[in-house]
C-alpha positions in Angstrom: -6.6 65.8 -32.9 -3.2 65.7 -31.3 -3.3 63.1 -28.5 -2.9 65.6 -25.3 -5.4 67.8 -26.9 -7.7 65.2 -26.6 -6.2 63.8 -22.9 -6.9 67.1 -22.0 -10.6 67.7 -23.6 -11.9 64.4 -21.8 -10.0 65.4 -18.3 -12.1 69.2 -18.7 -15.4 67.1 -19.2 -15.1 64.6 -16.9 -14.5 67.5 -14.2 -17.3 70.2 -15.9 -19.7 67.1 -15.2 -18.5 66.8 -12.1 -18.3 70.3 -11.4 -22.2 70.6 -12.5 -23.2 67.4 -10.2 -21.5 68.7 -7.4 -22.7 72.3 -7.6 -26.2 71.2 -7.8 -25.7 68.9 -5.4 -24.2 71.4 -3.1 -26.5 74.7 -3.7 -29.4 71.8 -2.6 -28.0 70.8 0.9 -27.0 74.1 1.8 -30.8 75.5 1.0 -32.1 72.4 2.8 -30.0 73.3 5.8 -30.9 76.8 5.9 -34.5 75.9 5.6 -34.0 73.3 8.3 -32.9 76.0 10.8 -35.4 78.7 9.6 -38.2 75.2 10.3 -36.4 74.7 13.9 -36.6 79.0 14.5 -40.3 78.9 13.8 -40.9 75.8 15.9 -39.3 77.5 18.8 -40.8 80.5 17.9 -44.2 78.9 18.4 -43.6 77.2 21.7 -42.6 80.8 23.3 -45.6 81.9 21.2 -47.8 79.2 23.1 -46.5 79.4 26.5 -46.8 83.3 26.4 -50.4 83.3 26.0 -51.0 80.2 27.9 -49.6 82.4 30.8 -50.8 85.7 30.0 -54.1 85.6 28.2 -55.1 87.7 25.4 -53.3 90.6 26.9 -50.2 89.5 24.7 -52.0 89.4 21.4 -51.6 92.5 20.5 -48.0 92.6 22.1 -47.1 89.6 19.7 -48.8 90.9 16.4 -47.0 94.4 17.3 -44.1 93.4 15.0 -45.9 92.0 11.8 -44.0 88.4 11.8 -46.6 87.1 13.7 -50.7 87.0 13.3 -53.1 85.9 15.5 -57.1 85.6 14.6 -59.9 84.6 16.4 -61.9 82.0 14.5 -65.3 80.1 15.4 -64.6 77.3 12.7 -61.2 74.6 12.8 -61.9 73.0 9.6 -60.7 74.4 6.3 -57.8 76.2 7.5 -54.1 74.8 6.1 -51.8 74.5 9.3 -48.0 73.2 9.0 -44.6 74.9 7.5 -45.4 76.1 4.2 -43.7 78.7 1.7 -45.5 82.0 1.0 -44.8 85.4 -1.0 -45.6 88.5 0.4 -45.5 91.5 -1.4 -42.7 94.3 -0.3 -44.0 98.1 -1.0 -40.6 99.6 -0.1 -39.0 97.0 -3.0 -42.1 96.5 -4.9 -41.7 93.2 -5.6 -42.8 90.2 -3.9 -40.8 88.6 -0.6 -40.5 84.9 0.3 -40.9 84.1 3.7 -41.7 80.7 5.7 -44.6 80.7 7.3 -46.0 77.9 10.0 -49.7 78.1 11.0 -51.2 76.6 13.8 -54.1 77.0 15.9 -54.0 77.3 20.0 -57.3 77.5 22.4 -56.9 80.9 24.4 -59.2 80.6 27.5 -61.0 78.3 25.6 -61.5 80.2 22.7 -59.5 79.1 19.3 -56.9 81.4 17.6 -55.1 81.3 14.4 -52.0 82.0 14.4 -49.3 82.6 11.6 -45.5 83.0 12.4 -43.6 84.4 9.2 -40.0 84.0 8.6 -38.1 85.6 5.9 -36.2 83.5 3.6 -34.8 86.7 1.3 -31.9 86.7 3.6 -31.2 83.2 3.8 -31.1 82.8 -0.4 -28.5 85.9 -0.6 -26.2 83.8 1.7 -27.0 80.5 -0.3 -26.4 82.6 -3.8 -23.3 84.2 -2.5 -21.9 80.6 -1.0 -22.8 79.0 -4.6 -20.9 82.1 -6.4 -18.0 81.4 -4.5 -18.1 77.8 -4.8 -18.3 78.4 -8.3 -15.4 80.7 -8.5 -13.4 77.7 -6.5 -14.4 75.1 -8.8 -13.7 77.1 -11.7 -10.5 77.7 -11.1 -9.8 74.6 -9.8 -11.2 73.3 -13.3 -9.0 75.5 -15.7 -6.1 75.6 -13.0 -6.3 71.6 -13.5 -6.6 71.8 -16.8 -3.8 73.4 -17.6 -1.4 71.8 -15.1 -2.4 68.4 -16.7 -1.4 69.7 -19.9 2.0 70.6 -19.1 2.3 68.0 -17.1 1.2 66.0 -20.2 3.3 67.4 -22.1 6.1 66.8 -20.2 5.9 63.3 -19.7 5.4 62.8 -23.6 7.9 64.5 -24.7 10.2 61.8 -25.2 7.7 59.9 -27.3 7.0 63.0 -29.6 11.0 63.3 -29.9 11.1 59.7 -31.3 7.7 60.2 -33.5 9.1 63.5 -35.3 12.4 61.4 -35.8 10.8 58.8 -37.5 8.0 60.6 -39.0 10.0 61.8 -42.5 12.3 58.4 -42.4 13.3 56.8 -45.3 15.4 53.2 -45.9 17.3 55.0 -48.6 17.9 58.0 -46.4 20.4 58.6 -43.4 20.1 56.2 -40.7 18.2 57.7 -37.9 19.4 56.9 -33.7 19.9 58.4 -30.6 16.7 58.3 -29.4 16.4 60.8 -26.2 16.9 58.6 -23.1 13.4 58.7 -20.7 13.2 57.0 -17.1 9.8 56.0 -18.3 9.7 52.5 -19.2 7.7 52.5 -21.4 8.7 54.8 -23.4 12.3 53.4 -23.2 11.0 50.2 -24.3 9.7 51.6 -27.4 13.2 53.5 -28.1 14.7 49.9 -28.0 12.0 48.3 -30.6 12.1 51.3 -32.5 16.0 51.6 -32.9 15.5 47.5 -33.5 13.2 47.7 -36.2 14.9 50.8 -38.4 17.9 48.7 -38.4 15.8 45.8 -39.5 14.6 48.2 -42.3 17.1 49.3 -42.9 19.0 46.0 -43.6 16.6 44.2 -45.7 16.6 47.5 -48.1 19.9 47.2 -48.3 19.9 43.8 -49.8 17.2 44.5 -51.6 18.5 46.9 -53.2 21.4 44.6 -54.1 19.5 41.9 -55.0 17.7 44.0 -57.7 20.6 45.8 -59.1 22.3 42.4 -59.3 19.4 40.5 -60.8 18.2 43.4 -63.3 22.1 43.2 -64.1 22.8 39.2 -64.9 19.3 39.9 -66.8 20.5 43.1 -69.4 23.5 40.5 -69.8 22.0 37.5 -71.9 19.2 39.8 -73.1 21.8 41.8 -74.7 23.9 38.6 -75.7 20.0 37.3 -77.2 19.8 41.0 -79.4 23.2 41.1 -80.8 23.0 37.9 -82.3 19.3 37.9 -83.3 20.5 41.0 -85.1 23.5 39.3 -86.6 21.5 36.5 -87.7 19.0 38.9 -89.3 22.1 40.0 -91.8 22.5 36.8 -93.3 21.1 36.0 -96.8 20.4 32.6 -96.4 17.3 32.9 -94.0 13.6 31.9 -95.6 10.8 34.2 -95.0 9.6 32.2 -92.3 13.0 31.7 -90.2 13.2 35.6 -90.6 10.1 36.6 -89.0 10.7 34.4 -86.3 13.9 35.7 -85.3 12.7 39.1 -85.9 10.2 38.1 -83.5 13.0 37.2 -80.6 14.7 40.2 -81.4 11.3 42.5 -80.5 11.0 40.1 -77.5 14.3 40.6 -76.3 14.2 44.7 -76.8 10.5 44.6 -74.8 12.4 42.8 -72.3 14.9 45.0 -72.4 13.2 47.7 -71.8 11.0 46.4 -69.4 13.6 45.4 -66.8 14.8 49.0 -67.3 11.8 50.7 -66.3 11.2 48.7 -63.1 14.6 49.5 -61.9 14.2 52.7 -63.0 10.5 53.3 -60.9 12.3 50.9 -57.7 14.9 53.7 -57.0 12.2 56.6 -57.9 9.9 54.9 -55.3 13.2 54.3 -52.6 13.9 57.6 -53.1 17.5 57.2 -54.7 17.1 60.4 -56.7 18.1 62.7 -53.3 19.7 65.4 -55.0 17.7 68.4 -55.7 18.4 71.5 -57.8 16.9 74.3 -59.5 15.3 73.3 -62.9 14.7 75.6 -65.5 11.2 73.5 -66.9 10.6 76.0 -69.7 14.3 75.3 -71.5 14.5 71.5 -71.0 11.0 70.8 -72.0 12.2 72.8 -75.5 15.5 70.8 -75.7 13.1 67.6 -75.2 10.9 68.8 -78.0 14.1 69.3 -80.5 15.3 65.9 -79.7 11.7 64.1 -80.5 10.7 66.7 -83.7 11.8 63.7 -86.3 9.0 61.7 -84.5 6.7 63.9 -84.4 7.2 65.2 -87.9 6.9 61.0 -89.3 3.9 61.2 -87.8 2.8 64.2 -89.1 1.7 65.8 -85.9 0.4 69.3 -85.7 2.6 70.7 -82.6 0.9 73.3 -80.2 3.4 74.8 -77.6 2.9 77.8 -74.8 6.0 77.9 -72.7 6.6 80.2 -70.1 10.6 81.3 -70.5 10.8 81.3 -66.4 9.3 78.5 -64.8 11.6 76.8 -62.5 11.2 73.8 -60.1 12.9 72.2 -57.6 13.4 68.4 -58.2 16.1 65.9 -59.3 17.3 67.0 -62.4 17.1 63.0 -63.9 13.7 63.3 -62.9 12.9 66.0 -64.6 14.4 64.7 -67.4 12.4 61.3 -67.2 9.4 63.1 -66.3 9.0 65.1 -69.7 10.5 62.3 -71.5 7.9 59.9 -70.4 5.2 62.9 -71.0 6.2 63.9 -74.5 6.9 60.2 -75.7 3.1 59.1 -74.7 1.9 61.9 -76.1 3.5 60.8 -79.3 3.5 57.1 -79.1 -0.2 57.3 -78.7 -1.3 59.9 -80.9 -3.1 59.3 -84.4 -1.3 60.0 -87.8 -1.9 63.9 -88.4 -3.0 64.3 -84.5 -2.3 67.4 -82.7 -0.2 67.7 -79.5 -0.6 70.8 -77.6 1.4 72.1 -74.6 1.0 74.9 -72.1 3.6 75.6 -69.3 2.6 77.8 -66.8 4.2 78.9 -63.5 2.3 76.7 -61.9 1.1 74.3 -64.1 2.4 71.9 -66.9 -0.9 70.5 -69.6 -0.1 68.2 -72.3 -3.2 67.2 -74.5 -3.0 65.2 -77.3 -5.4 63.3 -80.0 -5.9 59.6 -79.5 -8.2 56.6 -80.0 -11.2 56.3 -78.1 -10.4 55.2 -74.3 -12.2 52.5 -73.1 -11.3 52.5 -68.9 -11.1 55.0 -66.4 -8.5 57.3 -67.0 -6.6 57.4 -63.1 -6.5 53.6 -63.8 -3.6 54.5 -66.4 -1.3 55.6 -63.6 -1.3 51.8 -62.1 1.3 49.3 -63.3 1.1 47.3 -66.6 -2.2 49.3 -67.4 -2.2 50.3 -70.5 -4.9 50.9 -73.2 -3.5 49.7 -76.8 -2.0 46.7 -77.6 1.4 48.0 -78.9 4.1 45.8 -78.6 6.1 49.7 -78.0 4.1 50.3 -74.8 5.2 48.9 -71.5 2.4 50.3 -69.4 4.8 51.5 -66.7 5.6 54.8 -68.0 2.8 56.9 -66.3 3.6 54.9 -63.1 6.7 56.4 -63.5 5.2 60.1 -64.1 2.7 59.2 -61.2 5.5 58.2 -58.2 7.5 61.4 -60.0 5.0 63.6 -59.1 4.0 61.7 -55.5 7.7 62.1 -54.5 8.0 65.7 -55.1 4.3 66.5 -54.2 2.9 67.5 -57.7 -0.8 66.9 -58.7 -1.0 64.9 -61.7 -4.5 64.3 -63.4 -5.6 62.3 -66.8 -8.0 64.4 -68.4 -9.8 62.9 -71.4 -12.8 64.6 -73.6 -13.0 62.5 -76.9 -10.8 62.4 -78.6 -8.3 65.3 -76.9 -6.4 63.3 -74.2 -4.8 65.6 -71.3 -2.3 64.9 -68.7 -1.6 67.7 -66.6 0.7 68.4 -63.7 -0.1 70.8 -61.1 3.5 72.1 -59.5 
């Protein structure tokens, strides 16, 4: 959830609660102030009531009862009989539905003879203006909630724009790509402090890659040097006819060393600049013809090894990727499916438009197979096998978003790339 999404979520429930609170709490003091004048009318009313008769007699009874609000019966008994404000319904034949009226009942001596009397006061009236008052309210605060919802958002969004300026610059940056700057100027602190840390620390970054870089070109350089020095004369000494059996093997043994070495320091510089993203240029690949000159190159290998070779290649599949790293991809690919296979295995391949599979036979595998993508894991004990060339496929694949997947189901072995 995007940051003024949520700003703005908890600003609309804070309000709606206060919103509900306030409307409750405002419906209930308007009703208890409309009640508290229809208590006061009725008080009043019964005064005038009293004096009235007080003055008059029993003449004004029926002159009081004449208009229905009020009810006045002779009674012999006191007890028994509810007195005080109370609410009553009283059923309406015009609307034919019942009618909620205040009543107050009392009971006054008339010449010394006791009367009960009932004064009724409508209330219907009364909760039509209290309804109406909340509906407006309501209206009010609704639009005062949405209205203030909405100008917080743009105002929101306003305020962070600058931040989301420098957080789309930095989102997609990369040491080994241009060298981001010119972060919008804001006259929010804040937000100009974190320009200045940011444009600090990219150049920080950006620095220590730099040297880095430098430092591993340089070192994986003055280390091919001797190694190289090492394999010429190994090899040189492995021409002379004067060696025993046992000198021979051993510096048969340095040559191997050196080679493993050798290729070794290759590969990590190799997967360093895949991972720093040195490979920028990208092109249209045509997957389907350089996965069949790769075959060509590797059908001596696979024919020593008396492989059975399986191929369904879709003539126009193209990609777009660095065209070294296509090539390393399916080298990598086709040269573990080879390297591990069994004498008289079977390799087959399927190219697809949106797929690339590669199964081949193989010995039983003992570990998980996504723990094969991971550095210096590897599953035989070949002195051949590096265990960094499915790193290599793996950060291939992570740079240019393709799913890759080990797949194995004794004793077929599948790697397959999903474009």
């Amino acid at each position: 959830m995007k940051l003024l999404t949520k700003t703005n979520l908890y600003y609309t429930l804070f309000a709606l609660i206060i919103f509900i609170i306030g409307g409750f709490a405002f419906f209930y003091i308007i009703q208890n102030e409309i009640y508290e004048e229809i208590d006061e009318a009725l008080l009043f009313r019964k005064d005038t009531i009293i004096k009235q008769l007080n003055s008059g007699g029993e003449k004004y009874i029926k002159e009081l009862a004449a208009g229905g609000e009020v009810s006045i019966n002779r009674i012999n008994d006191k007890s028994g009989i509810p007195l005080g404000i109370s609410d009553t319904l009283i059923f309406n034949p015009g609307e034919k539905e019942g009618e909620q009226f205040r009543r107050l009942s009392f009971i006054t001596d008339i010449n010394n003879t006791p009367y009960h009397i009932n004064i009724l006061r409508s209330v219907t009236d009364s909760d039509s203006l209290v309804d109406g008052i909340a509906m407006a309210v309501s209206i009010i605060f609704s639009l005062l909630l949405g209205g203030g919802a909405l100008l917080n958002y743009y105002i929101s969004k306003r305020i962070w724009k600058p931040f989301y300026s420098v957080l789309d610059k930095i989102k997609d940056y990369r040491p080994a790509g241009e060298i981001i700057g010119g972060f919008p100027a804001s006259n929010i602190s804040e937000f100009s402090k974190l320009n200045d840390v940011i444009e600090r620390l990219v150049a920080k970054v950006q620095n220590d890659f730099i040297n880095l870089k430098q430092f591993t070109e340089n070192a994986s350089h003055e280390i091919q040097t001797p190694l190289a020095v090492i394999k010429t004369k190994s090899e040189m000494l492995l021409q002379r006819e004067d060696l025993d059996l046992k000198t021979l093997k051993e510096i048969m043994s340095i040559n191997e060393t050196a080679t493993r070495l050798s290729k070794l320091n290759q590969a990590l510089l190799q997967l360093m600049k895949i991972e720093n993203l040195q490979y920028q240029e990208s092109e249209k690949i045509d997957l389907g013809r350089l996965l069949e000159t790769k075959l060509e190159k590797l059908n001596e290998l696979i024919t020593m090894k008396n492989i059975k070779l399986t191929k369904t290649i879709n003539k126009i599949v193209f990609v777009n990727m660095n065209s070294s790293l296509a090539d390393i991809l399916l080298s990598n690919l086709l040269n573990n499916s080879i390297k591990h296979n069994i004498y008289g295995g079977e390799i087959n391949i399927n190219l697809t438009q949106d797929s690339l599979s590669i199964k081949n036979t193989g010995n039983d595998l003992k570990i998980r197979p996504e723990k094969l993508f991971g550095r210096f894991v590897k599953e035989s004990n070949s002195h051949e096998s590096i265990g960094l060339g499915l790193s290599i496929v793996k950060q291939i694949c992570d740079n240019n978003k393709f799913n890759v997947n080990y797949i194995y189901q004794h004793p077929i072995h599948e790697i397959k790339i999903t474009f």
